[in-house]
C-alpha positions as CSV (number, residue, x, y, z in Angstrom):
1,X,26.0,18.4,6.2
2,X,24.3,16.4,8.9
3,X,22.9,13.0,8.5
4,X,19.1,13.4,9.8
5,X,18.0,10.0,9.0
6,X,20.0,6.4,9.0
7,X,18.0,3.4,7.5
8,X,18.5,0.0,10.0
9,X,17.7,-2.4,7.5
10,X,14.9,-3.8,5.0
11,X,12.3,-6.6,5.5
12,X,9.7,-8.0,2.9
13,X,5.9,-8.2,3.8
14,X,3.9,-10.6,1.6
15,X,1.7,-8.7,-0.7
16,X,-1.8,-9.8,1.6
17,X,-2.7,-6.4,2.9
18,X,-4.7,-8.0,5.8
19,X,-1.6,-10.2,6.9
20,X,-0.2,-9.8,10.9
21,X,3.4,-8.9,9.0
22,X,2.0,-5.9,7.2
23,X,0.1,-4.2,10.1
24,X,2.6,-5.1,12.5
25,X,5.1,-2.7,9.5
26,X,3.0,-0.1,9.5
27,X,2.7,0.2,12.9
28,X,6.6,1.0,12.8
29,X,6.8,3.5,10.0
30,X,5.1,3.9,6.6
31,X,6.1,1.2,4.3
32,X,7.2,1.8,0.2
33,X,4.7,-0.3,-1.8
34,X,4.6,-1.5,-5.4
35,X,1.4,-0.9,-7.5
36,X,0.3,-2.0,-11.2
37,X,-1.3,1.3,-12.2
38,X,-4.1,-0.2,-14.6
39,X,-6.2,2.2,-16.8
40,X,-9.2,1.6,-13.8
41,X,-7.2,3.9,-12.0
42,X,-7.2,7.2,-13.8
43,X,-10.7,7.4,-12.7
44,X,-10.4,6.6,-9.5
45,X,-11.3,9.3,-7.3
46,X,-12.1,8.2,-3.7
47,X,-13.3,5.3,-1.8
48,X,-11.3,1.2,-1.9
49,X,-9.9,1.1,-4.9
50,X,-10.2,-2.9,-5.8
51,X,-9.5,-2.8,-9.3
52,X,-10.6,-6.2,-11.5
53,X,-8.3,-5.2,-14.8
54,X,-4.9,-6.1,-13.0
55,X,-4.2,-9.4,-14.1
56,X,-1.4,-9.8,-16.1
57,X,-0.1,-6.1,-15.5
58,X,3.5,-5.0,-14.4
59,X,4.2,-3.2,-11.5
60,X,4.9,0.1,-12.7
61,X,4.7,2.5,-10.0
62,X,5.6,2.8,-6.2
63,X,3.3,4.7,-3.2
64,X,3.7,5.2,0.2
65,X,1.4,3.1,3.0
66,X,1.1,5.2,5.6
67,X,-2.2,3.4,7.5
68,X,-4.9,1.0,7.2
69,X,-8.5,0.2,8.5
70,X,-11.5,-1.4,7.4
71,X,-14.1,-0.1,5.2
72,X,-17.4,-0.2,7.7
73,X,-19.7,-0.7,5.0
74,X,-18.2,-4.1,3.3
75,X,-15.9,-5.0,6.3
76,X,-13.3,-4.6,3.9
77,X,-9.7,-4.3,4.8
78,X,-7.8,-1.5,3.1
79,X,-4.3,0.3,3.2
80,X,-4.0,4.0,3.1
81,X,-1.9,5.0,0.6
82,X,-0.1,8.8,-0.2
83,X,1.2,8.8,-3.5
């Protein structure tokens, strides 16, 4: 079997989605991100999801970031995430 893909390594970006160390990550490659799925979320469909029901919760699930921009409506800054 051939190897097709070699990992060089692992850095930690603070959980501040707008921070220079996250965009400057997913400018590299999508990043693995942790996520407290709260029950808010089962009825999200589209749009930011800025959920108010997180405090206290676990992180219990992990996404994919694969982009981010900013919402041109509330100038909100936002990661795109693929679950």
């Amino acid at each position: 079997m051939q190897k097709i893909l070699t990992g060089t390594g692992y850095e930690f970006v603070n959980n501040n989605y707008s921070s220079v160390s996250f965009k400057k990550a997913m400018l590299e490659q999508p990043l693995v991100v942790t996520f407290a799925v709260v029950k808010s979320f089962y009825y999200y469909t589209s749009g930011v999801y800025k959920p108010t029901d997180c405090v206290g919760a676990g992180i219990n699930h992990a996404m994919q970031a694969v982009g981010f921009g900013v919402d041109a409506t509330t100038s909100l800054e936002y990661a795109i995430i693929r679950n």
